[in-house]
C-alpha positions in Angstrom: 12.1 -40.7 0.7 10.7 -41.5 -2.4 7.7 -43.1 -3.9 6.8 -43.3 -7.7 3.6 -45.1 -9.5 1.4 -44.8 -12.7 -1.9 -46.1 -12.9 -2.8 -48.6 -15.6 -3.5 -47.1 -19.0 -6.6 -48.4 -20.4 -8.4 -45.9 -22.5 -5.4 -44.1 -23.8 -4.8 -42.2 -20.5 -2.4 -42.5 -17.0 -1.8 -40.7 -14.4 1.6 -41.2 -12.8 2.5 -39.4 -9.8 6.3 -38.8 -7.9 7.0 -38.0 -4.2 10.1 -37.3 -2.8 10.1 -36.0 0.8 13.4 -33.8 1.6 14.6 -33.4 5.8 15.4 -29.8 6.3 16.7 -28.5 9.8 14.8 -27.9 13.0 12.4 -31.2 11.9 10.7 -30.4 9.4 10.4 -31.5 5.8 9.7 -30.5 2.4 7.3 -32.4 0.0 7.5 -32.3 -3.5 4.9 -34.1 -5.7 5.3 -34.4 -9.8 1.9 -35.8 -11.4 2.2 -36.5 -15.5 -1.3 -37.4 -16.8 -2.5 -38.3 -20.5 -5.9 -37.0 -21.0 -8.4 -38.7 -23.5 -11.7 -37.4 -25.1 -12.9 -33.8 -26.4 -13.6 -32.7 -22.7 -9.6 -32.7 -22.0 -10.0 -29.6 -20.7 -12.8 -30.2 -18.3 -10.4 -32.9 -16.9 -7.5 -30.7 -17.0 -9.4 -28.1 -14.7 -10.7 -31.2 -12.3 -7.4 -32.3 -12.1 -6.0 -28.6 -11.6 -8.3 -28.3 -8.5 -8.0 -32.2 -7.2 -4.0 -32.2 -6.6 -3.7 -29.5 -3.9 -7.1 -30.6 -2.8 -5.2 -33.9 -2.0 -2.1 -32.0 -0.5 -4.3 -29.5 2.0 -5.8 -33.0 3.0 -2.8 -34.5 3.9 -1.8 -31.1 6.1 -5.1 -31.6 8.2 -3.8 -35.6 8.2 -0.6 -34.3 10.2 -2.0 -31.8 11.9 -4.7 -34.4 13.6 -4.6 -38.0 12.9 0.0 -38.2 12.9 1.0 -41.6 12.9 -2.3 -43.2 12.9 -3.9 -45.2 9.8 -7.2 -45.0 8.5 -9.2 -47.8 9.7 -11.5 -47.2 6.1 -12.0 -45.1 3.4 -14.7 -44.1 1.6 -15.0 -42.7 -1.7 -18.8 -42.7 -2.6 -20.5 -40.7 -6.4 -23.7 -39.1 -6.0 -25.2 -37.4 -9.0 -24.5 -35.0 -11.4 -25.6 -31.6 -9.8 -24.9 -28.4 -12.0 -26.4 -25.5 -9.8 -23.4 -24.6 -7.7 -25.6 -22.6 -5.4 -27.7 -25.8 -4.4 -24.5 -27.8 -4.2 -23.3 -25.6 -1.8 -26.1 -24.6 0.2 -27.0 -27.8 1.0 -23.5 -28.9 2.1 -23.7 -25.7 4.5 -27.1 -27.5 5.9 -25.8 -31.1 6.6 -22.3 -29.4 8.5 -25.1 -26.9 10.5 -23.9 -23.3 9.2 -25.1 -20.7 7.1 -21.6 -19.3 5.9 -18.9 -21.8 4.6 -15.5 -20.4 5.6 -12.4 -21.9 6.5 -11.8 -22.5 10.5 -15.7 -22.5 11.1 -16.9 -24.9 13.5 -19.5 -27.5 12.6 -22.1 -29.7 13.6 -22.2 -32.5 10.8 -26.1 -33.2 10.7 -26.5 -36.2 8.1 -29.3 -38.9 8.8 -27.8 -42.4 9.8 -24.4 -40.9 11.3 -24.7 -39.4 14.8 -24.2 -36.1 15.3 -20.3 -34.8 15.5 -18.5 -31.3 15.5 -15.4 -30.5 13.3 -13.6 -27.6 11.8 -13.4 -26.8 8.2 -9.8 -26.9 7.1 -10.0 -26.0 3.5 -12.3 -25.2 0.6 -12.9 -24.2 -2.7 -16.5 -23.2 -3.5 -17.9 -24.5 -5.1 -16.2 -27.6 -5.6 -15.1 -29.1 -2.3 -14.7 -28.5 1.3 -12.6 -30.6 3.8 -13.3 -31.2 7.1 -11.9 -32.8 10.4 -13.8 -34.5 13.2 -12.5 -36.1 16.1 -12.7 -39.6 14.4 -11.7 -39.0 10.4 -11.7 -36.6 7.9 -14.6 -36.2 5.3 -14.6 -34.1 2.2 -17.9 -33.0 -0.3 -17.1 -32.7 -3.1 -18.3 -31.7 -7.0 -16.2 -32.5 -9.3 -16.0 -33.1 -13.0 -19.1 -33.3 -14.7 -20.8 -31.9 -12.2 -20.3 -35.1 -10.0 -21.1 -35.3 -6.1 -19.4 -37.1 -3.8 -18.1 -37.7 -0.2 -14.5 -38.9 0.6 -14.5 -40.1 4.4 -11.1 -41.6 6.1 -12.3 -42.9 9.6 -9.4 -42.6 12.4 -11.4 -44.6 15.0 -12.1 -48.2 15.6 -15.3 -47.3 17.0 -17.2 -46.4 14.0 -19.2 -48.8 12.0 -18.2 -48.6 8.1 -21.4 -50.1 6.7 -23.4 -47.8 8.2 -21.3 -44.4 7.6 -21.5 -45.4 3.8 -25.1 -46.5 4.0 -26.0 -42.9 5.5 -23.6 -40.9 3.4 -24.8 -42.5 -0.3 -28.6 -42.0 1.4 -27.6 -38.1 1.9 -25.9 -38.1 -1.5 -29.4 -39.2 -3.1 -32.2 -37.8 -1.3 -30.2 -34.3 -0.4 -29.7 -33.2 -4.4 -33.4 -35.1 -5.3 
C-alpha cells in the first residue's frame, strides 16, 4: 500500500519519490505519487521542465502497463541515450518513419519499422510532441523519447520470453545513431 525511496545524493541533488495506493469500491484504486527532488547547476530550470514532463510520462506508462501486460513482469528493460538532437521537427518526423505513419496521434496504429528488430504493430497510447511518445506492442512497451538537453533515447520493457535482448538493444542504439546522423 505504500512504497517510499530516495535516490543517493551525490552531486547535491535526490530525487525521492512516495506511493501509496488507496482501494476504493467496485475494485478499483487510487494512486497517489509525491516526488521531492533537489536540483543542482544553473540549468535548474531545464531540469525542472524535464522533470515536469517525465512524472506523468511515467504514470500514462504504467496505465498502458495495466491495461496490457496485468500481472506479468518485464522479462528486460531497456533504457538506451542517443544524441543530443535540437530540431524538434527532425526528432519527430523521424520517429513517425521508424513506427510507419505520417501523423503521430494518440490511438494510431503502427508498424514499428527499425533495422535489426522484426517488424511488429502497436498502438500509440500517449504523447507529447515533441518530447516522447509511448507505444504498446504485443510483446512490451517502447517509448522515444527527447529529453533534457535535447537527448534521445528509447525505453523498451519486453513482456515476452521470446525476444532476444542483445539484439533488441543492438538494433535500437544502431537506429538511435544512424537515424539522427
Amino acid at each position: 500500500r505504500r512504497l517510499a525511496f530516495r535516490g543517493d545524493d551525490t552531486d547535491g541533488t535526490f530525487a525521492a519519490f512516495e506511493f501509496l495506493i488507496e482501494g476504493r469500491d467496485g475494485g478499483s484504486s487510487v494512486l497517489r505519487c509525491v516526488h521531492n527532488f533537489s536540483l543542482n547547476g544553473d540549468d535548474w530550470e531545464e531540469q525542472y521542465e524535464g522533470i515536469k514532463l517525465g512524472d506523468p510520462m511515467h504514470l500514462r506508462k504504467l496505465a498502458v502497463y495495466l491495461a496490457n501486460f496485468p500481472g506479468r513482469t518485464s522479462k528486460f528493460t531497456l533504457f538506451l541515450i542517443g544524441p543530443a538532437v535540437p530540431d524538434d521537427a527532425k526528432v519527430w518526423s523521424t520517429f513517425a518513419s521508424a513506427l510507419s505513419v505520417d501523423e503521430i496521434t494518440e490511438g494510431a496504429r503502427v508498424r514499428l519499422d527499425v533495422p535489426g528488430i522484426a517488424e511488429s504493430e502497436g498502438v500509440i497510447d500517449f504523447l507529447s510532441a515533441p518530447n516522447f511518445i509511448g507505444v504498446h506492442t504485443p510483446n512490451g512497451i517502447l517509448m522515444l523519447l527527447k529529453g533534457y538537453m535535447n537527448m534521445l533515447g528509447v525505453q523498451y520493457h519486453g513482456f515476452s520470453g521470446d525476444e532476444d535482448e542483445k539484439k533488441i538493444e543492438t538494433a535500437y542504439q544502431s537506429w538511435l545513431g544512424t537515424a539522427f546522423a
